[in-house]
N, C-alpha and C positions, 0 to 999 in steps of 0.2 A: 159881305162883298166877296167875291170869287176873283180874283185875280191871275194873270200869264203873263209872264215873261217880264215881270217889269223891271228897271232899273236897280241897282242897290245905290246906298246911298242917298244922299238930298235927290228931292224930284220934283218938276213943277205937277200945279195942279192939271195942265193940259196931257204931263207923261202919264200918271195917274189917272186921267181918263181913257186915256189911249189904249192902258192894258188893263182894264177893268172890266170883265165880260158882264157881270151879275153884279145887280144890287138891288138889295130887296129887303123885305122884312120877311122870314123864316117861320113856317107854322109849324104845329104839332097837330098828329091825329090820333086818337085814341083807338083801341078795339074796338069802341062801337060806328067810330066813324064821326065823332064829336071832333072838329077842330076847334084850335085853340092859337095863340101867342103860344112860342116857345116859351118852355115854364124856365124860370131863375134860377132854381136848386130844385132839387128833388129828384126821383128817378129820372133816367133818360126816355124819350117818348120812342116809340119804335118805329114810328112812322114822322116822317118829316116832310112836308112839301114847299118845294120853292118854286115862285109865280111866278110863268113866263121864262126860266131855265134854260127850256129845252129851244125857243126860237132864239133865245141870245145868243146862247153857244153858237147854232146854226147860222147866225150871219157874225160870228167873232172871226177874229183873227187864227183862233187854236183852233176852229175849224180849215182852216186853208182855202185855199185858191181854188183847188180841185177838186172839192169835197171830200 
């Protein structure tokens, strides 16, 4: 999950969606182009993709008003 601005301390479950831009499940992509589930241990993958990111942000909050 990607998170902004959220409260510290206790929070409802409503605050917590409020500022929760991303949630997803997180892939890996190899040098050949093989994606995967992010692996559990082992090297880090060099490539990482997260689904639908880039329109969340785009209508989130940490995007703004104004664009």
């Amino acid at each position: 999950a990607l998170m902004y601005k959220c409260p510290d301390g206790d929070v409802t479950g409503a605050e917590l969606q409020a500022c929760t831009l991303w949630q997803g499940v997180i892939y890996a992509a190899d040098e050949t182009g093989v994606v995967s589930l992010l692996p559990k241990k082992g090297d880090a993958p060099k490539t990482l993709i997260f689904p639908d990111l880039g329109p969340s942000l785009r209508h989130s909050s940490a995007y703004g008003a104004q664009g």
